[in-house]
N, C-alpha and C positions, 0 to 999 in steps of 0.2 A: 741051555736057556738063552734065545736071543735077547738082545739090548735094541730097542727101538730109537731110533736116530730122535735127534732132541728139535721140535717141533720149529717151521723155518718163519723168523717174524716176518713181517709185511715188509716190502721193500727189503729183502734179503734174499742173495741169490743163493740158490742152493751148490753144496760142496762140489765144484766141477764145473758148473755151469758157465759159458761162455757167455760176455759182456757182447750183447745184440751189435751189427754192423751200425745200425740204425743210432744208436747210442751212442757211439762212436762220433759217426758224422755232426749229429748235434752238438755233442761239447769241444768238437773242434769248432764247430759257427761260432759256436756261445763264446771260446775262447778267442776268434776272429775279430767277433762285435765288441767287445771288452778292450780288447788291446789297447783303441785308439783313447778310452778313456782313464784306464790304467797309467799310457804312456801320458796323458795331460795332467795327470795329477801329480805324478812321482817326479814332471820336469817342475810343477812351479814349485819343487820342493828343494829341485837343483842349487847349485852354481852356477853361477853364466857359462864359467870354463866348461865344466860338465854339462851343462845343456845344449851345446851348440854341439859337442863330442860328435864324430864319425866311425861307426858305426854307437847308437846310443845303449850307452849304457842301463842295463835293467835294470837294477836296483840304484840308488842314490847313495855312492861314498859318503856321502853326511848331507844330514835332515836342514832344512832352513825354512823352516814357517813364518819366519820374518819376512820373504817374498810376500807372503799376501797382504803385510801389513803394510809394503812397499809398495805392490801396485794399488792399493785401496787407496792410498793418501795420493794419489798420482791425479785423480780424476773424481769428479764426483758423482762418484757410485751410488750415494744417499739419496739423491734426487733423482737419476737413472732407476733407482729401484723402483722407488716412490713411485712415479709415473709410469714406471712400466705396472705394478701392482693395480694403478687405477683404472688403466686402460683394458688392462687383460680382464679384471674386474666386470668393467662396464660393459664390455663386448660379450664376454661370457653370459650376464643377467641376459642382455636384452637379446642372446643372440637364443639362448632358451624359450625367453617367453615369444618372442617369433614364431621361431620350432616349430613350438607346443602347438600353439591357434593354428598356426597354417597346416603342419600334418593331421591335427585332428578335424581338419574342412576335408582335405581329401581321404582323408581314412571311412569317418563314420556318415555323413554330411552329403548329401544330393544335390546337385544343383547342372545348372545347365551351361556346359563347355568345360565342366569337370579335366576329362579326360587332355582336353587341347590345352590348358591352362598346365595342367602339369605336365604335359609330354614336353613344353614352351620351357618351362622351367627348368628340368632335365636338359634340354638342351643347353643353357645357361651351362651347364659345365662342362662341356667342350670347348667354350672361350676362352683362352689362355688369360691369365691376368694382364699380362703384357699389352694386350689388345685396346684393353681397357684404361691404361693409365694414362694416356692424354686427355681423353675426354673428362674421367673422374678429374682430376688436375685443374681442368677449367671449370670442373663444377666448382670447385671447392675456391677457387681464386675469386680475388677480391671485385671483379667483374660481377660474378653471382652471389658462393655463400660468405665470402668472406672468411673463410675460417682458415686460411694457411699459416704454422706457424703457431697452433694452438693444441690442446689434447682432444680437443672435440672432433678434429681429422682424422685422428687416428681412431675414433671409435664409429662415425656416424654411417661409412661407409661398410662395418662389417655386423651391423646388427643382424642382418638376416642375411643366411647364405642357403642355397639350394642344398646341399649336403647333410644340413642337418635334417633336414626339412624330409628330406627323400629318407633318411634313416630312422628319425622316430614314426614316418608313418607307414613302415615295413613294422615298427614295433607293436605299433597301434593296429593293425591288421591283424594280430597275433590273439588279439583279447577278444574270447568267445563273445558272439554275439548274445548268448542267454543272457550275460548282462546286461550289456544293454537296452534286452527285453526286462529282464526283470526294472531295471531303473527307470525305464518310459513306465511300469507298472504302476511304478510308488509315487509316480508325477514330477520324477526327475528331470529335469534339462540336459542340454549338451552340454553347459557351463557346468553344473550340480553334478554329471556322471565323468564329465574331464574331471572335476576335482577331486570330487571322492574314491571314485572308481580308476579311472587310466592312469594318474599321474600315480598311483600311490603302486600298480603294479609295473611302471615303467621305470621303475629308480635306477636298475642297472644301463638304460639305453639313455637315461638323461644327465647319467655322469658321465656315459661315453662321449656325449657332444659336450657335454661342459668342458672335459679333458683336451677333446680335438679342438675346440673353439678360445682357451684359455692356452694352450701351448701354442697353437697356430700365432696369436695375439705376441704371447711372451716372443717369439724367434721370428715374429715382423723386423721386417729391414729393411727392404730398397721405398716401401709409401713415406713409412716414417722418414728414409734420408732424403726423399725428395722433398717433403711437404714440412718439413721443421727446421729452422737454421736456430734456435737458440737451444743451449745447453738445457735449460731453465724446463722445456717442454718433449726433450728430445727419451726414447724408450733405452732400455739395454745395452740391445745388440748395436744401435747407433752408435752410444759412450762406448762400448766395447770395438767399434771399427775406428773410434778416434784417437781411442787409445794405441791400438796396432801402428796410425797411421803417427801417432806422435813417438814410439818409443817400440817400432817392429824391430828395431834387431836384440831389443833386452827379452830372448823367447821365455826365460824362467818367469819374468814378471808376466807375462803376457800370457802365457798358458795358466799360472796360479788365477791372473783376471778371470780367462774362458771356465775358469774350474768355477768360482764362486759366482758366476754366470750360469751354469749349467746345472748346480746343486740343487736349485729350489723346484725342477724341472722334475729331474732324477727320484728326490723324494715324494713327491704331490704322486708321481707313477707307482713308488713303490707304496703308498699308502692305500690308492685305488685301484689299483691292477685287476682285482677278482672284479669288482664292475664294469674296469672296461673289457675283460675278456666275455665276462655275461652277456654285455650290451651287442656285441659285436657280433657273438653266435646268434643269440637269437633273433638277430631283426631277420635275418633269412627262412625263416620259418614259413611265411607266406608271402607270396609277392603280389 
C-alpha cells in the first residue's frame, strides 16, 4: 500500500527542490540595500570607540540608546520636525490638488493646443533643477516676493510639478470611457464625474504622488539651505547638516540623528507600500 507524500503548503518548496538563481540574486540586493541602514542604526547605538572602529564592527559590544537622547538634546529637533511636517504637509495637499485639475484637463477634456501644452510641460522635466535656482532665488528675494527666510519658500515653489501631473493622467486614461458616457448620461459634469467617479478609482495613483511629493519635500536640502538662515524656519535635513557640520566627528551621535531622521520616512513606506506599488503599475496601462 503506498503512503501519499503529505500535500506541499503555498510558499513551500518541495523535498529537493533547488532555491531559484533568481532568488538568490534578490536577497543578496535586498541584503545590499539594507546594509547601509542596519550599519546606521547599530552605530548610533555604539560607543565613540567602537564607532569610528576599522574594520566596523557588526554587532555592538553593548547597546547605548542614551545616544539618541544625546543627539536630540544637542539641536532642536522639535522645531526641525515641526516645520519639516508643515512643509511636506502643505506641498503634498496642493501638489495633489494641482495634479488632479491639470491631469484630468488633459486626460478627458478637449481643448485647442492640448497636445503642445503638454508635450511643453513634459519638456519641463529635462531641466535640471540646478538650472533653475538662480532665477527661482530672485523670484522669491525681497526685490519681488519677498518671502526669503520663511516657510512659505519652501512650499510655493513645489505646488505643482510636471511629474505628478504626467503620472496621474496616464492613470486617468486607464478609466473606461463608458463612464464617462454613462455620467454625461445622468447630467454629470467634469467637476461631479472627477469627484465621484475618477478620484475614488484613482486612490492607489494619488497616494503614489502623495508619497513621491511628501518624501521628495521631507529629504529637500540644498533650496531650503539656500533660502533659510534662521533655525526658527529651517526643514530636517538642514538641522541635520548643521548638526554634522557642529559635532561631525561624534559619528554615534550623528548616525542615531540620521536614524530618527529617516524613521518617519521608512514607516509612512512601510504603511503604504501596496498603493504605491498599485499606483505605479497601473499608470502604464495606456499612454
Amino acid at each position: 500500500m503506498s503512503v501519499s507524500s503529505p500535500p506541499i503548503r503555498p510558499g513551500q518548496l518541495p523535498f529537493g527542490a533547488r532555491i531559484p538563481f533568481r532568488g538568490i540574486v534578490l536577497a543578496f540586493t535586498g541584503l545590499l540595500v539594507a546594509y547601509p541602514f542596519y550599519y546606521m542604526v547599530t552605530t548610533g547605538l555604539k560607543e565613540f570607540f567602537e564607532a569610528i572602529e576599522t574594520p566596523p564592527t557588526l554587532f555592538p559590544t553593548s547597546l547605548h540608546p542614551e545616544n539618541y537622547a544625546d543627539a536630540w538634546s544637542r539641536e532642536p529637533w522639535g522645531t526641525f520636525f515641526l516645520n519639516t511636517v508643515i512643509i511636506a504637509a502643505s506641498v503634498t495637499l496642493g501638489e495633489i490638488v494641482t495634479a488632479v485639475l491639470a491631469a484630468y484637463a488633459f486626460a478627458r477634456m478637449r481643448f485647442k493646443g492640448k497636445a503642445i501644452v503638454f508635450t511643453v510641460l513634459l519638456a519641463t522635466l529635462m531641466i535640471p533643477s540646478e538650472a533653475t535656482l538662480i532665477p527661482n532665488y530672485l523670484l522669491m528675494s525681497k526685490r519681488y516676493l519677498g518671502l526669503v527666510d520663511t516657510l512659505a519658500v519652501q512650499v510655493i515653489p513645489f505646488l505643482a510639478t510636471a511629474f505628478s501631473i504626467f503620472l496621474l493622467r496616464q492613470f486617468f486614461l486607464s478609466i473606461p470611457n463608458e463612464l464617462a458616457d454613462a455620467a454625461t448620461i445622468d447630467g454629470a459634469g467634469h467637476l461631479r464625474f472627477l469627484w465621484s467617479v475618477v478620484l475614488p478609482l484613482s486612490v492607489p495613483a494619488l497616494v503614489t504622488v502623495a508619497l513621491i511629493a511628501f518624501l521628495g519635500s521631507w529629504n529637500s536640502f540644498l533650496w531650503p539651505l539656500i533660502m533659510t538662515n534662521r533655525p526658527e524656519v529651517r526643514p530636517i535635513q538642514v538641522g541635520l547638516n548643521a548638526f554634522r557640520a557642529e559635532g561631525g566627528s561624534v559619528y554615534h551621535l550623528l548616525l542615531a540623528a540620521a536614524t530618527f531622521v529617516v524613521a518617519p520616512i521608512v514607516l509612512l513606506y512601510l504603511v503604504a507600500q501596496k498603493q504605491l506599488i498599485q499606483g505605479v503599475a497601473r499608470t502604464g496601462i495606456r499612454g
